[in-house]
C-alpha positions as CSV (number, residue, x, y, z in Angstrom):
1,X,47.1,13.6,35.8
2,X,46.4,14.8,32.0
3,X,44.3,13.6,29.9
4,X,44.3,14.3,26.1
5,X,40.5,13.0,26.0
6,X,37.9,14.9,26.7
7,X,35.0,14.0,29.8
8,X,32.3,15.9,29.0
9,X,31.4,18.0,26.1
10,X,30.5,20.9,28.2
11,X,33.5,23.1,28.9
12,X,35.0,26.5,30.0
13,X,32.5,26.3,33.3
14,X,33.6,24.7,37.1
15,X,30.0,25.3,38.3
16,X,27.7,22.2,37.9
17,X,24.4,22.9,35.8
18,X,20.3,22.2,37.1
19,X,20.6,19.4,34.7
20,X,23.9,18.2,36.5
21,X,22.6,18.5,40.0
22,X,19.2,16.2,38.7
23,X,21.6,13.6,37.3
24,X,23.6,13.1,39.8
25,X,20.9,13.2,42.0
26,X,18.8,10.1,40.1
27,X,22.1,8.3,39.3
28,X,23.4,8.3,43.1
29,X,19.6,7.5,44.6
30,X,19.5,4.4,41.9
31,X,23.0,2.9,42.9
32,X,22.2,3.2,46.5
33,X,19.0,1.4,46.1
34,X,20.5,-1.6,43.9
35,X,24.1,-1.5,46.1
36,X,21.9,-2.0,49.1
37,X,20.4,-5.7,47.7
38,X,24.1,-6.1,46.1
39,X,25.6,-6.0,50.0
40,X,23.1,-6.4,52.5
41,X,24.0,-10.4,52.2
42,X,27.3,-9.9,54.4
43,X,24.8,-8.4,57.0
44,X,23.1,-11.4,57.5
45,X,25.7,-13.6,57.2
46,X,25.7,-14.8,60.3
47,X,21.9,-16.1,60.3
48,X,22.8,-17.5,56.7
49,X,25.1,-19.9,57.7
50,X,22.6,-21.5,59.7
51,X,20.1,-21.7,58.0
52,X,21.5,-22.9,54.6
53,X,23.5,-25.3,55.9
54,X,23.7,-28.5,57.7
55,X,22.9,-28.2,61.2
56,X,25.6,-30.2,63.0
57,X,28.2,-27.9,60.3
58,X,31.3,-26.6,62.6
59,X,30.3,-22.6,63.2
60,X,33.4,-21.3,61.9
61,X,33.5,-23.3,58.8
62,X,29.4,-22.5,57.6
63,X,30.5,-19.2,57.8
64,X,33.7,-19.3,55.7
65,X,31.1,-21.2,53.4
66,X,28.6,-18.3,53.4
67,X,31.3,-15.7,52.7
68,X,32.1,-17.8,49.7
69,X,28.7,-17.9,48.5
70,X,29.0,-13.9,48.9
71,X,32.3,-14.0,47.4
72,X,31.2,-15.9,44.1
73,X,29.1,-12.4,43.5
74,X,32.3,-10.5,42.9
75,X,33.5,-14.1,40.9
76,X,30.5,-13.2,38.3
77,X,31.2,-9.5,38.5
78,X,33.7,-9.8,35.3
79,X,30.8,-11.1,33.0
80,X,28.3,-8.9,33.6
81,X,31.0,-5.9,33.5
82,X,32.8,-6.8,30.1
83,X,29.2,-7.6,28.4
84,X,27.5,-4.5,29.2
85,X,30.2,-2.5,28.6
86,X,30.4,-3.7,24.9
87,X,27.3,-2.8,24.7
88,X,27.6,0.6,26.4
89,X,29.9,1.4,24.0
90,X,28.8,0.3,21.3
91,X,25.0,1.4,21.6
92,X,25.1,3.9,24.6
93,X,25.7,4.2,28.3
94,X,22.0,4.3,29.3
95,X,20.3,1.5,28.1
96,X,23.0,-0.7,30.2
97,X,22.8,1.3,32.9
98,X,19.1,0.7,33.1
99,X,19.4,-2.9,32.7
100,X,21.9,-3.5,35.4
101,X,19.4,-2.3,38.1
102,X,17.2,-4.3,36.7
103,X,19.2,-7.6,36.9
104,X,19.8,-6.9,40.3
105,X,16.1,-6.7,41.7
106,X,14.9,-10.3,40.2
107,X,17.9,-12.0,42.1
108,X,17.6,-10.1,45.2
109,X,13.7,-11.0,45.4
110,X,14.4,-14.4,44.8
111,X,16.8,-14.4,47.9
112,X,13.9,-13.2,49.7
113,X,11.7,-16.4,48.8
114,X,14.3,-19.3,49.1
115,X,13.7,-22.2,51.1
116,X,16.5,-22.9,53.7
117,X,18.7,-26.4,54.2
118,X,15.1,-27.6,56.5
119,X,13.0,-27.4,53.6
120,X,14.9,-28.2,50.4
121,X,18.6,-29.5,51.6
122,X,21.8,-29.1,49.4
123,X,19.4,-27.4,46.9
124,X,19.1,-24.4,49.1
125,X,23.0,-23.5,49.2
126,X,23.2,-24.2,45.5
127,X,20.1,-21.6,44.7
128,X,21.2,-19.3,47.0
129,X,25.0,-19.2,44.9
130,X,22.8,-18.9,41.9
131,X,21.2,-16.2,42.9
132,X,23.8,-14.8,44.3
133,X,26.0,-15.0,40.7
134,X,22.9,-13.1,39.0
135,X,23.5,-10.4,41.4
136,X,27.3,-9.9,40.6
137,X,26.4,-10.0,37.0
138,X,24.2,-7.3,37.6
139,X,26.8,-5.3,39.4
140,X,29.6,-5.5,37.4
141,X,27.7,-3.1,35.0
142,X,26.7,-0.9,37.2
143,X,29.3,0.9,39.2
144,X,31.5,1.0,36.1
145,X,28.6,2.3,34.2
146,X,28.2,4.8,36.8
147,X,31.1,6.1,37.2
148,X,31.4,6.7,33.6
149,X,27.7,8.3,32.8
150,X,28.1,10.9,35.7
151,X,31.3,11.6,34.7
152,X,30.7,12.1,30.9
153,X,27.9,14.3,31.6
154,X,29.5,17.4,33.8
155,X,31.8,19.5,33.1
156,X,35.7,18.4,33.5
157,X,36.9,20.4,36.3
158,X,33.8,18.6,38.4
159,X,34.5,15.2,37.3
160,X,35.6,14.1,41.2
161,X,33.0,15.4,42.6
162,X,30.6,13.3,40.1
163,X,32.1,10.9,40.4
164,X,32.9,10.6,44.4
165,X,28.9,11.6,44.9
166,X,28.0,8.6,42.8
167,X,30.1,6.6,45.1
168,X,28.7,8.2,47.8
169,X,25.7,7.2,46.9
170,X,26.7,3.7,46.4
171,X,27.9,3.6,50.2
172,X,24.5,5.0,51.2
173,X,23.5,1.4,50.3
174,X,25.6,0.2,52.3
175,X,24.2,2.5,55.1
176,X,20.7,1.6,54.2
177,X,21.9,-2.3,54.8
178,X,23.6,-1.8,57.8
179,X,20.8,0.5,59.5
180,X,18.2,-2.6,58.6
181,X,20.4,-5.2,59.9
182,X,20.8,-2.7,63.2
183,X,17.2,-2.3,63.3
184,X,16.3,-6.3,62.7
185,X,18.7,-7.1,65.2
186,X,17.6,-4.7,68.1
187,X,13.7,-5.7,67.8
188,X,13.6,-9.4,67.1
189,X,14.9,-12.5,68.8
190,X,17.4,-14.3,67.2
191,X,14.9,-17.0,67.5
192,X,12.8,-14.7,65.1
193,X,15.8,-13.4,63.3
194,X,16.5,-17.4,62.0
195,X,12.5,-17.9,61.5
196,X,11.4,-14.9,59.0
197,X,13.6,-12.0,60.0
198,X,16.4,-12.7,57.5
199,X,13.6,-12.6,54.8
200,X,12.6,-9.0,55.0
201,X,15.8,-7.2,53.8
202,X,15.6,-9.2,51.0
203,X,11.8,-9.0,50.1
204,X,12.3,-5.1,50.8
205,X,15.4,-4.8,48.3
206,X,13.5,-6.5,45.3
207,X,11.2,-3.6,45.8
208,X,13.7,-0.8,45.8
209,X,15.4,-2.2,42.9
210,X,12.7,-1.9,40.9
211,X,11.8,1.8,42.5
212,X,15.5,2.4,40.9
213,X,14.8,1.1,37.1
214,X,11.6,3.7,37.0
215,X,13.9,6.3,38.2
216,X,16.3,6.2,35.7
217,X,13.4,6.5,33.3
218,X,13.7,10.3,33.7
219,X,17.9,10.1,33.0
220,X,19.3,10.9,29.2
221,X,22.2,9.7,26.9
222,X,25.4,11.1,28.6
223,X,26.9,14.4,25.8
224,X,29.7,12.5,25.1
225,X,28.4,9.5,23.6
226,X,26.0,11.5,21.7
227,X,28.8,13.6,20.2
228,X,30.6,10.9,19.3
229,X,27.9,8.9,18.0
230,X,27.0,12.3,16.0
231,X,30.6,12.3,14.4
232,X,30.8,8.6,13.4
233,X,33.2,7.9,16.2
234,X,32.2,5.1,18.1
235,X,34.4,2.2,18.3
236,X,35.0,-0.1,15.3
237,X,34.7,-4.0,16.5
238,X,35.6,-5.1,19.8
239,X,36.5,-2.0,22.0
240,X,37.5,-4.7,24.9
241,X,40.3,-5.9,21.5
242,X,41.3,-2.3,21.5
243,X,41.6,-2.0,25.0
244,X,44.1,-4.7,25.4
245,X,46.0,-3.8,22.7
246,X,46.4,0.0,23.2
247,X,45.8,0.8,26.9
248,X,48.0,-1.9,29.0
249,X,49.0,1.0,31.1
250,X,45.9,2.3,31.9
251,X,44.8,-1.5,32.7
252,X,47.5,-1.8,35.5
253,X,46.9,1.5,37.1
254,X,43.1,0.3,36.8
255,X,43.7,-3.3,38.5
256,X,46.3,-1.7,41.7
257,X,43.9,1.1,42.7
258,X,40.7,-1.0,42.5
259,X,42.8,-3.5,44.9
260,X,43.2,-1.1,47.4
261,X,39.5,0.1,47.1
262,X,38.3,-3.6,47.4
263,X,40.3,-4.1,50.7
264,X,39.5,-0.9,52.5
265,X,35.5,-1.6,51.4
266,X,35.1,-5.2,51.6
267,X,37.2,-5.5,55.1
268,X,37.0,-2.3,56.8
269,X,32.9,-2.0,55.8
270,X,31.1,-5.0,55.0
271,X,33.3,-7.6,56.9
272,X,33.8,-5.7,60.4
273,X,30.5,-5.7,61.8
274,X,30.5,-9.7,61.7
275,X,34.5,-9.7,62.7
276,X,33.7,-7.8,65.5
277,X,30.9,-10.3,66.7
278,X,32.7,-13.3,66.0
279,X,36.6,-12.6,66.7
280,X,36.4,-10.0,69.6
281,X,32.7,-10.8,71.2
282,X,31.0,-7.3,70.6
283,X,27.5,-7.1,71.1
284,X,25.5,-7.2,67.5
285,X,23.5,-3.9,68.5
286,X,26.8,-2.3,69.5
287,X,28.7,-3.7,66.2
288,X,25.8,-2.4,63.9
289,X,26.5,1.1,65.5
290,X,29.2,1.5,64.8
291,X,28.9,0.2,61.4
292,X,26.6,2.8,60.8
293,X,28.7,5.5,61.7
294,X,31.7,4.4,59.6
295,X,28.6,4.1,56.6
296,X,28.0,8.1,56.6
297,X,31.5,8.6,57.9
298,X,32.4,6.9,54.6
299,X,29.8,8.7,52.5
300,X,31.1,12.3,53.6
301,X,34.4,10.8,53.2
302,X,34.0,10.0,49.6
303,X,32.3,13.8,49.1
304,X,35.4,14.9,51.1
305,X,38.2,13.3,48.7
306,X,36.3,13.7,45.1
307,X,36.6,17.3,46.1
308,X,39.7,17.2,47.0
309,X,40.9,15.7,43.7
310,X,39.5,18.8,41.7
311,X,41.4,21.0,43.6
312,X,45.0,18.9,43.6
313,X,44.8,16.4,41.8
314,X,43.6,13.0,42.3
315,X,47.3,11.5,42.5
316,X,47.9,13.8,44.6
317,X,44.5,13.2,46.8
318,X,45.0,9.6,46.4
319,X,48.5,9.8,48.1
320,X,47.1,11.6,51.5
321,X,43.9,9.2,51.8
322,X,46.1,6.2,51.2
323,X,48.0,7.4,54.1
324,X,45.4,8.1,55.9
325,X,43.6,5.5,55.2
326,X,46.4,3.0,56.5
327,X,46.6,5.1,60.1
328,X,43.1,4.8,60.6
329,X,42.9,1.1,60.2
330,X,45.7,-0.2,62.8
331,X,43.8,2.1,65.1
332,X,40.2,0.7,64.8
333,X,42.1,-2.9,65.3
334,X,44.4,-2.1,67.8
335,X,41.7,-0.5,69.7
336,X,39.3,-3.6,69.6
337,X,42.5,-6.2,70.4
338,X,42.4,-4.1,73.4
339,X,39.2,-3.7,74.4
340,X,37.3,-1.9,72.2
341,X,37.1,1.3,74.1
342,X,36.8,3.3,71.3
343,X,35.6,1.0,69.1
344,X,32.5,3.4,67.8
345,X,34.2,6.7,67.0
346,X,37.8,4.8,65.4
347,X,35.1,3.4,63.4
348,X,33.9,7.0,62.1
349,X,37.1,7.8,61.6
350,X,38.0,4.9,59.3
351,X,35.1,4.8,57.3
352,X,35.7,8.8,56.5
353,X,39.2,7.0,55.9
354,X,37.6,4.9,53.4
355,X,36.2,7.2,51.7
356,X,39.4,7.5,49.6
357,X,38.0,4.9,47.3
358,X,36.0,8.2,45.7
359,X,39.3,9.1,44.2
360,X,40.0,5.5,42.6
361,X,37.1,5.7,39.6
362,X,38.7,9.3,39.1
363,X,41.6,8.2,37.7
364,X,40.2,5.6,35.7
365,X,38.0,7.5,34.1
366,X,41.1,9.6,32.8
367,X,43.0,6.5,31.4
368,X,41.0,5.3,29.0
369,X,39.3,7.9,25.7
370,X,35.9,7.9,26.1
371,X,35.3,5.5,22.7
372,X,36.7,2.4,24.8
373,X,36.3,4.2,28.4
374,X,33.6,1.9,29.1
375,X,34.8,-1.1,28.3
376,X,38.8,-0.4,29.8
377,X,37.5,0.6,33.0
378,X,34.7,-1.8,33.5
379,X,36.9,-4.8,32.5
380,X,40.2,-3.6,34.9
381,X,37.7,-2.5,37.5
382,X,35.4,-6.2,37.6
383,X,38.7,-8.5,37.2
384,X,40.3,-6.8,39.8
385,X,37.6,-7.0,42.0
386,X,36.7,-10.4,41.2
387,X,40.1,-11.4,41.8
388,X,40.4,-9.3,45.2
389,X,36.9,-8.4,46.8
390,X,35.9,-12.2,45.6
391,X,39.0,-14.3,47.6
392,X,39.0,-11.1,50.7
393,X,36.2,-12.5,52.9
394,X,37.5,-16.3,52.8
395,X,41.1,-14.9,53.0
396,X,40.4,-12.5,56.2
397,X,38.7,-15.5,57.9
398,X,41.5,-18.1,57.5
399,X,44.1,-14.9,57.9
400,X,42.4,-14.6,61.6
401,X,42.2,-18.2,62.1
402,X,46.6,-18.5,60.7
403,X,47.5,-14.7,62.5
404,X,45.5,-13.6,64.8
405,X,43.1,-10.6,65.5
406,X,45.1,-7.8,63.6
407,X,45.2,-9.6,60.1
408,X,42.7,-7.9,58.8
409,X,44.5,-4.2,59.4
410,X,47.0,-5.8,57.8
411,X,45.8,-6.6,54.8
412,X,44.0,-3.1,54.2
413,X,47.5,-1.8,55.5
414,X,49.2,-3.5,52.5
415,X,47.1,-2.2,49.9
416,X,47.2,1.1,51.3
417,X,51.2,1.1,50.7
418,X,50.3,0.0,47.1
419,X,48.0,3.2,46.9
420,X,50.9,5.3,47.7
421,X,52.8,3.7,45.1
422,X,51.1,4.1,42.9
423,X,49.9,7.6,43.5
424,X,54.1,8.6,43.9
425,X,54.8,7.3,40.5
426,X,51.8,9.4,38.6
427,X,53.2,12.1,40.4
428,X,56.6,11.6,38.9
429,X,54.9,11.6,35.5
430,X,53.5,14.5,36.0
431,X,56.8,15.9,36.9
432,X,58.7,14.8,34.0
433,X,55.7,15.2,31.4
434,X,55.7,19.1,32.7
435,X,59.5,19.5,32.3
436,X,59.7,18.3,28.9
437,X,56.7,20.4,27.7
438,X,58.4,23.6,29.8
């Protein structure tokens, strides 16, 4: 996929610099730390729906309530995203990038402290989606912003592996959550679990979030906003305006990959390990396993297909994890509507399946020019996943409920075909746009 715009100032080298190596160091350490408060909620959603609802509430039902508490994160994740990025155009990409970690640590704390439905009533649900919005504000800057400081600050021909470590990292987070859940689960009692045990992921999150704002003390402005602030190039008005006007294109290719990201994280990752409790009856100690397998499966996988995109392409890469990404999913489901024999390792082998989505901020960081690339990809990126991540947990749960056990391979399924798609018709541009310049 070309790209008249340049990434990173640096050029003529494929070999990342000391100064790389450190940056994407702090920048994937930071977003695993805030990621981890942003999803460790879907870990304990199953102790949240008691506890923050009535007690005589039909099971089934508090929980399609506490994934739409969850879901209304992703509902705020457009705000946060299209505010900071004005911002991180406008005035530069680290000052936001700071503040998002920060606006995730007060929320996560708070979580930590709430009363439940015993103490307070309605007012516990309602403080808890509160909260809970705060935290999607705070996230829809930062994995946009991410994406887009790592990327403007190595050099091009590196630019999927930046960006695919700083997902990486972000999935760590989800690793870190799902190894605490694991761990909570395997030395309390449920009865301790429902009493304080819920608290502590929480409590501990606040903390790390604010571990990851003094970290990215020791980050600097990314070269290519410093360049372009140098030359008087920065964006005149509104670069969202711009955006709409100038970029539909890149806005679309934007929204249909971050749909197929969405599914294959929010279903196959965060969703799973209480699926697999509640639909097929697998222990919690045994679901957690596996969860944290498919976590560093997924981590290694990202690694695996950022590199992959410097070397072919990432149309090209996008195309065979798409693929492979719908394979692996009909087998981890299949496998569990039969049994589950081989539930554990078809679980490794579909989070490393997931790890596609390191290809998807790739080529959204190549649609947009770096004076509006904030604002075009963190606008396409939060809307879709506000509209898909926010309405996927609710969905999946009335899916099962409507279709049975193998909805939600389905539904990851689906958006995997629309990867294809879409990485078959960027492969037809390429085609034609090197035939008319041969």
């Amino acid at each position: 996929m070309s790209n008249p715009n340049p990434i990173s100032s640096p050029a003529g080298t494929e070999r990342l610099r000391s100064s790389d190596v450190r940056t994407l160091a702090l920048a994937a350490l930071g977003g695993a730390l805030e990621f981890y408060d942003f999803v460790v909620f879907v870990f304990f959603a199953i102790p949240l729906s008691k506890l923050f609802f009535p007690p005589d509430s039909v099971a089934w039902l508090a929980q399609v309530k506490i994934y739409g508490i969850f879901a209304a994160g992703y509902l705020a994740r457009p705000l946060g995203g299209i505010v900071m990025a004005h911002y991180g155009d406008k005035l530069g990409r680290k000052r936001m990038f700071t503040l998002s970690v920060f606006l995730m640590a007060l929320p996560t704390l708070g979580i930590g402290l709430l009363p439940a439905y015993a103490q307070i009533g309605m007012l516990a649900p309602l403080l808890l989606l509160l909260l809970r919005v705060v935290q999607g504000i705070a996230v829809g800057g930062e994995v946009p912003g991410a994406w887009v400081f790592v990327a403007e600050h190595v050099p091009p021909q590196r630019v999927g592996f930046a960006c695919a470590s700083l997902t990486s990292g972000l999935t760590v987070g989800i690793l870190i959550g799902s190894l605490v859940a694991a761990g909570l689960n395997r030395s309390l009692s449920p009865e301790a679990m429902l009493d304080y045990g819920w608290r502590l992921p929480f409590l501990v999150g606040g903390v790390f979030g604010f571990l990851a704002v003094w970290l990215r003390r020791w980050l600097s402005e990314t070269p290519v906003f410093e360049a372009m602030q140098a030359r008087h190039e920065l964006v005149a008005g509104v670069p969202l305006a711009q955006v709409a006007a100038r970029h539909q294109r890149a806005i679309l290719l934007s929204l249909l990959v971050t749909w197929m990201l969405t599914a294959a994280i929010v279903v196959l990752i965060l969703m799973t390990p209480s699926l697999v409790q509640s639909v097929f009856h697998v222990a919690p100690a045994r679901a957690f396993l596996g969860n944290n397998v498919a976590s560093f499966a997924l981590a290694v996988g990202c690694l695996f297909y950022g590199g992959l995109s410097d070397r072919i392409g990432p149309a090209r890469a996008l195309l065979f994890g798409a693929a492979g990404l719908l394979l692996a999913s009909y087998a981890l489901y299949l496998d569990l509507a039969a049994g589950g024999t081989h539930f554990v390792v078809l679980y490794a082998l579909a989070g490393f399946a997931v790890g596609v989505v390191g290809v998807v901020p790739v080529l959204m960081v190549l649609a947009f020019p770096p004076a509006v690339r904030f604002s075009g990809l963190s606008a396409s990126y939060n809307v879709a996943y506000a509209l898909f991540g926010g309405l996927t947990p609710p969905l999946i749960g009335l899916l099962v409920r409507r279709f049975g056990v193998l909805a939600p391979a389905h539904y990851v399924a689906a958006t995997a075909v629309l990867g294809m798609v879409v990485a078959l018709v960027l492969l037809r541009r390429q085609r034609a746009s090197h035939r008319s310049l041969g």
